[in-house]
C-alpha positions in Angstrom: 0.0 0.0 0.0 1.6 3.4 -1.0 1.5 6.9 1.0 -1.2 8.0 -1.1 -3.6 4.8 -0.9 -2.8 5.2 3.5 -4.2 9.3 2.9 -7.0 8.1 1.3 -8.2 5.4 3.5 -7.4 7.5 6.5 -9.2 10.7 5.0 -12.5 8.3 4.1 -12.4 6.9 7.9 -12.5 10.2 9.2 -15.5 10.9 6.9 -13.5 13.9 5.4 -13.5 15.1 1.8 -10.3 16.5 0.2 -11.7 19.7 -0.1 -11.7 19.5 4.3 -8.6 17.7 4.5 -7.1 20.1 2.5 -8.6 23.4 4.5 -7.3 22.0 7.8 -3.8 21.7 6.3 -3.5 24.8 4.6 -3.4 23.5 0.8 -5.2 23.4 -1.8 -7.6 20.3 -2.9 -5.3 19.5 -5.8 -2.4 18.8 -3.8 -4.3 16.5 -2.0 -5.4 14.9 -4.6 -1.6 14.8 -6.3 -0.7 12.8 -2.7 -3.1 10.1 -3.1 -2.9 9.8 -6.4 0.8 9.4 -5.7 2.0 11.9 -8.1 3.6 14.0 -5.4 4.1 13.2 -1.3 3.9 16.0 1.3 7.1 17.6 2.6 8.5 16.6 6.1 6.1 19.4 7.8 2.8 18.3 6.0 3.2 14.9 6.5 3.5 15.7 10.8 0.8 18.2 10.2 -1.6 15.1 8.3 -0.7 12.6 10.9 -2.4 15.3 13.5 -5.2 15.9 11.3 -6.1 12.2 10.0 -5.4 11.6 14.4 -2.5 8.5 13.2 1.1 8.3 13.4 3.7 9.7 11.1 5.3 6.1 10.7 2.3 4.7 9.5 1.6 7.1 6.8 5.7 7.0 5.5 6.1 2.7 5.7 2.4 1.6 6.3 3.6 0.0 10.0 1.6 -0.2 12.9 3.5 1.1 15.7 2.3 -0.5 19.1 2.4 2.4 21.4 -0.2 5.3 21.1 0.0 8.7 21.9 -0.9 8.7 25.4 -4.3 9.6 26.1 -5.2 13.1 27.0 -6.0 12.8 31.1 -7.1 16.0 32.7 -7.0 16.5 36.3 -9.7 16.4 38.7 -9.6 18.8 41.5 -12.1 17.6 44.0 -14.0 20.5 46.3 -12.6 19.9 50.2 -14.2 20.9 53.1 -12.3 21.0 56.4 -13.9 21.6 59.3 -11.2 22.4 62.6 -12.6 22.5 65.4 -11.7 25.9 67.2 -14.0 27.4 70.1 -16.0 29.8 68.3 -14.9 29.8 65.2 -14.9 27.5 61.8 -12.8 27.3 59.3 -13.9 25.7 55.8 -11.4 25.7 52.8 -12.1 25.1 49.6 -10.3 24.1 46.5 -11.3 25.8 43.7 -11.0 24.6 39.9 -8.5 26.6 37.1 -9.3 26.1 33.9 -6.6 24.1 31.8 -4.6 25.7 29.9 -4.0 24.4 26.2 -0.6 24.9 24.8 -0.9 26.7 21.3 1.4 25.2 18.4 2.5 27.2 15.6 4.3 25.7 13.1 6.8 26.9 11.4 7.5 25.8 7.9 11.2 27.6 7.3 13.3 28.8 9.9 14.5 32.5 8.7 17.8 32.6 9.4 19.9 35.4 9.0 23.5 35.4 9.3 25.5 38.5 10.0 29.2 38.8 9.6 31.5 41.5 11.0 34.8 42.6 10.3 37.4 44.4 12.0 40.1 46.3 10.2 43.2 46.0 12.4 46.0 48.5 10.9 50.0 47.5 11.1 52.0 49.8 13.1 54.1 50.7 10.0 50.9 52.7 8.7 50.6 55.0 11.8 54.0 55.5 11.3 53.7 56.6 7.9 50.8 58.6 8.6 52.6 60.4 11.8 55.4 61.6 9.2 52.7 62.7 6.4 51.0 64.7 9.0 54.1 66.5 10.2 55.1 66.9 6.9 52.1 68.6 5.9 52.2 70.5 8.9 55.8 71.9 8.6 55.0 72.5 5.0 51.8 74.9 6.0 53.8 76.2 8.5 56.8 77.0 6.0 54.0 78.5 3.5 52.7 80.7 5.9 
């Protein structure tokens, strides 16, 4: 079975048609089409971002392998209300845990890095040019001085 024939079965379990397969990745229909038909196969990126989408793993849709161990299920906490009563002459004390919503992590992917390289240089002169510039300065200087 090739990568394209695994899209396709995938994208018909998940009752999706290419036109929605290919508006939750961000391409267009025809390029969905060109990966099942197996005339092209999504970059490194896309085929992460398809695994997400069609909810398998990337190995399966690259080799066709099941892998044994699943993404571990999603298990959200459970923050139970607790009432504690101390017993205090003339006064009570209650406390109560309260829930916080959970946070979900936002992923951005980014297809190219932009790097950006930089380079500096640092002109380091000989000490034989000072030198010739301390005698072409006194030079000129003792030759407007001369002039004058």
């Amino acid at each position: 079975m090739s990568v394209g024939e695994r899209i396709c079965e995938l994208r018909a379990t998940q009752n999706l048609s290419q036109g929605q397969l290919a508006e939750a990745m961000g391409v267009t229909r025809q390029a969905v089409s060109k990966w099942e038909n197996d005339l092209s196969s999504p970059d490194t990126l896309k085929l992460i971002q398809l695994a997400e989408v069609l909810d398998t793993d990337v190995e399966y849709l690259a080799t066709g392998r099941n892998t044994v161990r699943r993404r571990p299920p999603v298990v959200l906490t459970k923050t139970e209300v607790v009432e504690k009563i101390v017993e205090k002459p003339v006064e009570k004390i209650v406390e109560k845990v309260v829930e916080k919503p959970v946070e979900v992590p936002v992923i951005k992917y980014v297809e190219k890095p932009v790097v950006k390289k930089v380079y500096r240089t640092i002109h380091v002169r000989h000490y034989f040019e000072y030198i010739i510039l301390a005698i072409l300065a006194f030079l000129t200087g003792f030759l407007i001085g001369r002039i004058i």
